[in-house]
Backbone as CSV, one residue per row, in Angstrom:
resi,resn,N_x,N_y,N_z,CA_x,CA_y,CA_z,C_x,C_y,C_z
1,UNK,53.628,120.818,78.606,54.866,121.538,78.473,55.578,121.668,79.808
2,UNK,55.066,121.727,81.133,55.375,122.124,82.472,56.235,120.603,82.620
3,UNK,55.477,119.487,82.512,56.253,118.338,82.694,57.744,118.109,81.698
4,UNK,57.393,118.507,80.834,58.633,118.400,79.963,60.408,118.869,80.337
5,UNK,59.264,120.783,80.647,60.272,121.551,81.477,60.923,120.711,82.259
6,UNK,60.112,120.417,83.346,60.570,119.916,84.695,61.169,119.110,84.702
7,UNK,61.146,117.835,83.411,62.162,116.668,83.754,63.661,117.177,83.165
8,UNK,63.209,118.054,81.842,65.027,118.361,81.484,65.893,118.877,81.994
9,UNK,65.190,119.792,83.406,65.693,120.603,84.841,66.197,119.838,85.801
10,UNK,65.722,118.432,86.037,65.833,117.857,86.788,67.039,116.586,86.152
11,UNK,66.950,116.897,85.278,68.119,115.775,84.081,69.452,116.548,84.478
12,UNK,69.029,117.912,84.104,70.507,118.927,84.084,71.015,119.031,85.547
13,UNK,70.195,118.996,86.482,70.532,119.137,87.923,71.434,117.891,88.025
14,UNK,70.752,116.789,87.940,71.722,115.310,87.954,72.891,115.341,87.261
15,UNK,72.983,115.828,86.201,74.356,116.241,85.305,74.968,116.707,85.842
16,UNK,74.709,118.081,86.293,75.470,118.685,87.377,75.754,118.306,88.355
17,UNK,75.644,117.436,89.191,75.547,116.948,90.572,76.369,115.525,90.307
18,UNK,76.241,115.103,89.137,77.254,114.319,88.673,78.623,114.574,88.467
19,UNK,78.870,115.571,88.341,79.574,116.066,87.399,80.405,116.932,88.882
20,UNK,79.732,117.527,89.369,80.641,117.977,91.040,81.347,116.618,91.708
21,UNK,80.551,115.248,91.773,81.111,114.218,92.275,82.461,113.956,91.679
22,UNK,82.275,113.798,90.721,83.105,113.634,89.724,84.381,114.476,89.305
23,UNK,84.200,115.938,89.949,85.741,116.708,89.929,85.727,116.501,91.833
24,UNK,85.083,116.454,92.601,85.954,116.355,93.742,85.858,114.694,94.099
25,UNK,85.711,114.058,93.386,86.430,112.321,93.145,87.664,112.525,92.690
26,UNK,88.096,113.333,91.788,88.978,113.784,91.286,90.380,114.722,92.018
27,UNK,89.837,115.148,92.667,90.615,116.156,93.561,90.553,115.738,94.643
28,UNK,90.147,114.457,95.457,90.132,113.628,96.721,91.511,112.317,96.073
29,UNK,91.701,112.226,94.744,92.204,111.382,94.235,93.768,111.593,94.463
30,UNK,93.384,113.054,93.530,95.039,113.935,93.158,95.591,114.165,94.877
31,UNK,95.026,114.576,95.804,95.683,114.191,97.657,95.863,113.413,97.416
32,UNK,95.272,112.274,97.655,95.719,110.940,98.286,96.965,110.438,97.297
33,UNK,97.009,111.011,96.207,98.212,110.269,95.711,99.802,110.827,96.459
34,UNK,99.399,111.928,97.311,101.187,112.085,98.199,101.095,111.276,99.123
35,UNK,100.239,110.488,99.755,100.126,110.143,101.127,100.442,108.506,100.781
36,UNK,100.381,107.932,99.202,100.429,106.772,98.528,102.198,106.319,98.476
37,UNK,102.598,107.169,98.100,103.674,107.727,98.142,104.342,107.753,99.148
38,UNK,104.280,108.153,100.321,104.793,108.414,101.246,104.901,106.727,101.751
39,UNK,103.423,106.300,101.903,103.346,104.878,102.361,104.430,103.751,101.214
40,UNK,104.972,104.048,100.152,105.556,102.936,99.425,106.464,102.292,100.492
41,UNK,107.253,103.185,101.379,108.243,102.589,102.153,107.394,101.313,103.237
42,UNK,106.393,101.768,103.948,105.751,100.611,104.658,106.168,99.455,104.649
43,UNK,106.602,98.780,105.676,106.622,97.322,106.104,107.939,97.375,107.010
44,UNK,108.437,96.048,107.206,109.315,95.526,108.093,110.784,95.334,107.321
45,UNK,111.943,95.469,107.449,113.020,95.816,107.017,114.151,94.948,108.313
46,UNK,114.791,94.054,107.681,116.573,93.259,108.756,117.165,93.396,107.808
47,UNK,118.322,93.878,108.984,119.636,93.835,109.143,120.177,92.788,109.831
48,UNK,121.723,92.141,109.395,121.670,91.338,110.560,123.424,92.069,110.934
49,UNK,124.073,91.515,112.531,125.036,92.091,112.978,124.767,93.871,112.674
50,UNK,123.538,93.972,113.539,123.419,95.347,113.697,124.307,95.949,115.265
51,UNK,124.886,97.285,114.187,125.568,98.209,115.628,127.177,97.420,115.823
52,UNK,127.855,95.833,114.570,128.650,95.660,115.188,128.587,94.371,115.681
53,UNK,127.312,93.959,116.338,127.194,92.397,117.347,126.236,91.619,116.267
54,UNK,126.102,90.414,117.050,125.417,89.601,115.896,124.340,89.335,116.290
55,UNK,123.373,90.883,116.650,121.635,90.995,116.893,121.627,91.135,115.640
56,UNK,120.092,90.771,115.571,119.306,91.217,114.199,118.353,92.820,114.611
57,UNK,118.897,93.227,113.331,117.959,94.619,113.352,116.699,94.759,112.764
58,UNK,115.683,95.442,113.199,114.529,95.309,112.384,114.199,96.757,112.699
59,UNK,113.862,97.194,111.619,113.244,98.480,110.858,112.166,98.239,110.398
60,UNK,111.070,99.178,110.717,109.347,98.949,111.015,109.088,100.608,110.633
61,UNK,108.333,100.668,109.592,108.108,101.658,108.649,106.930,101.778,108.453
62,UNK,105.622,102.846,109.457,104.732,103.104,108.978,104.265,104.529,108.404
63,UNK,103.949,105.261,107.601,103.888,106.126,107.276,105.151,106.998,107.018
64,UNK,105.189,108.139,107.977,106.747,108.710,107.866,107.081,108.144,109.749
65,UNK,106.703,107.130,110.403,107.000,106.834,111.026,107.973,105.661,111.075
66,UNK,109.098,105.736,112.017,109.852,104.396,112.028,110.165,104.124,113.292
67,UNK,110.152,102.821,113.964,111.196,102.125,114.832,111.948,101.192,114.816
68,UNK,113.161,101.258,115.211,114.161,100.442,114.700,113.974,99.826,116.213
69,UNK,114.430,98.302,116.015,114.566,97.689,117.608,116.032,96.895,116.763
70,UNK,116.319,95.517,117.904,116.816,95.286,117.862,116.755,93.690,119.166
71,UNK,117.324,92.388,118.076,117.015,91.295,118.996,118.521,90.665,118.477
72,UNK,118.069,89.837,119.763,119.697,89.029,120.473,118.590,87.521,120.352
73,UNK,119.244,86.697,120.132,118.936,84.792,119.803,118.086,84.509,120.706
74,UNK,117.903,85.277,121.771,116.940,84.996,122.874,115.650,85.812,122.946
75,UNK,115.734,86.713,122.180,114.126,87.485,122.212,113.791,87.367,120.328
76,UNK,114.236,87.250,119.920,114.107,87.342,118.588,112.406,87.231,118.014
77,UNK,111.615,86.635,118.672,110.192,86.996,118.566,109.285,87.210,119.817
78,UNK,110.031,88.017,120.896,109.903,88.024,122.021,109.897,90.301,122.037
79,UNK,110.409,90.688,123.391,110.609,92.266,123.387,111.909,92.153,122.688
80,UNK,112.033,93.184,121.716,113.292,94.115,121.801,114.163,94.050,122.326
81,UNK,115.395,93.697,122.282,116.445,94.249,123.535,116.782,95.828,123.454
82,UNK,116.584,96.207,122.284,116.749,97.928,122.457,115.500,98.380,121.461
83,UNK,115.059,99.619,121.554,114.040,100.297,120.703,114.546,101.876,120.700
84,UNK,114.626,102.386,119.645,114.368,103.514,119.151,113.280,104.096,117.808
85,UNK,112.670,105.231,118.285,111.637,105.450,117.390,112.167,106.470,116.577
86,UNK,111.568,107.201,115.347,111.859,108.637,114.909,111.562,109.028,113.784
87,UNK,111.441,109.313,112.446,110.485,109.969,111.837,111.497,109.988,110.195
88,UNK,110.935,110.079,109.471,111.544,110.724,107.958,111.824,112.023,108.453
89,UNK,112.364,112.633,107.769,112.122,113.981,107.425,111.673,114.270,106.138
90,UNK,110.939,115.325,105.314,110.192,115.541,105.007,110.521,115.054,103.179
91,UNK,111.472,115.281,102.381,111.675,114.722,101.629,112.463,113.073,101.572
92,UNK,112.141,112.484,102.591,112.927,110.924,102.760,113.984,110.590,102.894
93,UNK,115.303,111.932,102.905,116.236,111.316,102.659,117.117,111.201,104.188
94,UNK,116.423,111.176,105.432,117.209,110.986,107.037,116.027,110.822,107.352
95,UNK,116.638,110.156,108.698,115.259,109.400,109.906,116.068,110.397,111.235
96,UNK,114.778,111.215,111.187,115.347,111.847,112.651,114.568,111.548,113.732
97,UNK,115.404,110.634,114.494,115.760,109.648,115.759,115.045,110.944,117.334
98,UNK,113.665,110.553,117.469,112.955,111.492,118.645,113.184,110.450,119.618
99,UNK,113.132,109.116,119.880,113.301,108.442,121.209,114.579,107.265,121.010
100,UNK,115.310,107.431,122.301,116.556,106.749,121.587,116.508,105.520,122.790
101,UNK,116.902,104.265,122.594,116.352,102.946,123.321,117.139,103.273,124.554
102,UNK,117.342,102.651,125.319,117.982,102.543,126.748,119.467,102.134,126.659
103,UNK,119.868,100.513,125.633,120.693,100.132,125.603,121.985,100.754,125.479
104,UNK,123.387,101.269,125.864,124.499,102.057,125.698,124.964,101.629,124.483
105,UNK,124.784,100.133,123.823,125.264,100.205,122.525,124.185,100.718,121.275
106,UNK,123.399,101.487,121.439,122.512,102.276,121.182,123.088,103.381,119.991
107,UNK,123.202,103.053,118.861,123.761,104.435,118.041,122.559,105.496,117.253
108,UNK,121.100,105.290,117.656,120.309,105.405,116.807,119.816,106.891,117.609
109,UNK,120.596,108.259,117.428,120.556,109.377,118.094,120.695,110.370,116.533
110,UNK,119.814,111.021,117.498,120.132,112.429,116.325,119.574,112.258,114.615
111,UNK,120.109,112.505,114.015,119.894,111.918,112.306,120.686,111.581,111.850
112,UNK,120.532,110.398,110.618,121.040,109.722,109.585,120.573,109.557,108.710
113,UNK,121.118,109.687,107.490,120.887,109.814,106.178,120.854,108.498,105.169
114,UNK,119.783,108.135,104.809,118.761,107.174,104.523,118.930,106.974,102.521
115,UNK,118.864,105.773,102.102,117.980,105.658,100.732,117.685,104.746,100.624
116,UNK,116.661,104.567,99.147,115.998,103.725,99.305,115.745,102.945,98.269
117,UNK,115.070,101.887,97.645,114.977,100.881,96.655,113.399,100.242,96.870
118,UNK,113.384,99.322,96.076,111.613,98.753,96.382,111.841,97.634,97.395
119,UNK,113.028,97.742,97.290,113.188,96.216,98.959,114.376,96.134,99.784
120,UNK,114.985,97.633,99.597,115.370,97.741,100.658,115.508,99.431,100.788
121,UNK,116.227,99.355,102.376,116.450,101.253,103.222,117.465,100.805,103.812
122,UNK,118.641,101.496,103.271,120.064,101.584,103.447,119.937,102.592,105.095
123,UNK,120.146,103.317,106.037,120.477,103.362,107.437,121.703,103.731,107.046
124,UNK,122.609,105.098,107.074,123.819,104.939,107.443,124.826,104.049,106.567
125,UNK,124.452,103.310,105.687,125.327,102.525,104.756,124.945,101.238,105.336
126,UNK,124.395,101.017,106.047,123.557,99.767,106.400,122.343,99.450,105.468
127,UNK,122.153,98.286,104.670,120.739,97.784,103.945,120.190,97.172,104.482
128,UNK,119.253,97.699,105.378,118.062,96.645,105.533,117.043,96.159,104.644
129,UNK,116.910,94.956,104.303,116.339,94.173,103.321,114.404,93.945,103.858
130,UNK,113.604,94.318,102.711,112.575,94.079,103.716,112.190,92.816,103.326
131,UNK,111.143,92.319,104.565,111.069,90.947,105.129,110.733,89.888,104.030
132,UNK,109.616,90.558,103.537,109.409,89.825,102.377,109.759,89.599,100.570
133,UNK,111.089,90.113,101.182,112.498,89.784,99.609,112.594,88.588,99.707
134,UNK,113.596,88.030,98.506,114.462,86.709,99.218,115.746,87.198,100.042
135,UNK,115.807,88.125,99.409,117.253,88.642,100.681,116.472,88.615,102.030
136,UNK,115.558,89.510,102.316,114.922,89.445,103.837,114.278,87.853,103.788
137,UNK,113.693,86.853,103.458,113.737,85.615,103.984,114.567,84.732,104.357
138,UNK,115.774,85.150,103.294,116.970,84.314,103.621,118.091,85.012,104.809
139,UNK,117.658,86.216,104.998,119.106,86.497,106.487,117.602,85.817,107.480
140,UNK,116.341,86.132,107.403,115.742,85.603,108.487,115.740,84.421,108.650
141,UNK,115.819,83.391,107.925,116.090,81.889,107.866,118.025,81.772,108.125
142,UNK,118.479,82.169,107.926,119.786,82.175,108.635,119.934,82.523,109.952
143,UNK,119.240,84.192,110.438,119.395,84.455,111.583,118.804,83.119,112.866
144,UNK,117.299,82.514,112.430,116.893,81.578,112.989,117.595,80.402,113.235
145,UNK,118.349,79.793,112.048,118.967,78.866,112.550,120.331,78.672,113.628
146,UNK,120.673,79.827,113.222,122.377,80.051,113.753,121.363,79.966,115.343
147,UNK,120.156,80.676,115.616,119.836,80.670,117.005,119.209,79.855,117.184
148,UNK,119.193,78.801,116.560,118.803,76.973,117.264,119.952,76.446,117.880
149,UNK,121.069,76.672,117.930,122.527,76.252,117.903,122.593,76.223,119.143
């Protein structure tokens, strides 16, 4: 009878111990789904004739983090000619601009008010297309060639 006890104690313990995994699997799940979320925006994002001139813009989106740079026919997979960094704000809808690049044609100060799509982030009424659309392959296969010229 002692053995009997002991294994259906030891059955119910595992049940239980199953069964804790199993609501905080559950509740490790239900977090991570804002942070899933947050990441949909992730990846690389052009513009082209950013600011006005005919650099290409690129918007780089990790988390609620962003930096926007910016290349001229001669760095284009090289540095930046300008960089600014700066952040979502908390429901997505502005990027508020904490480091602003060096360059004077530089407009990327303060905040601007942002939306968004599954392939692209409008900037100000600007769409940046991300890289891997056909819209973002095709301004990047345009921007490239015009800078073989």
């Amino acid at each position: 009878m002692g053995i009997t006890s002991t294994a259906r104690r030891t059955r119910a313990e595992i049940a239980v111990s199953i069964a804790a995994l199993a609501a905080g699997s559950l509740i490790l799940t239900a977090c991570s789904g804002s942070s899933d979320s947050a990441g949909k925006l992730d990846g690389i994002y052009y513009v082209k004739d950013v600011n006005g001139t005919s650099d290409l813009g690129q918007l780089v989106v990790k988390g609620s983090n962003v930096s926007h740079h910016e290349y001229s026919c001669d760095g284009v997979y090289e540095e930046p000619d300008v960089t600014s960094t700066g952040e979502f704000n908390k429901d997505q809808s502005q990027i508020i601009w904490t480091v602003a690049g060096d360059d004077t044609r530089n407009r990327r100060t303060g905040t601007e008010p942002i939306s968004t799509s599954s392939t692209s982030i409008s900037v100000s009424g600007s769409a940046y297309v991300r890289d891997n659309s056909d819209a973002g392959k095709a301004l990047l296969d345009a921007f490239k060639a015009k800078c073989k010229k």
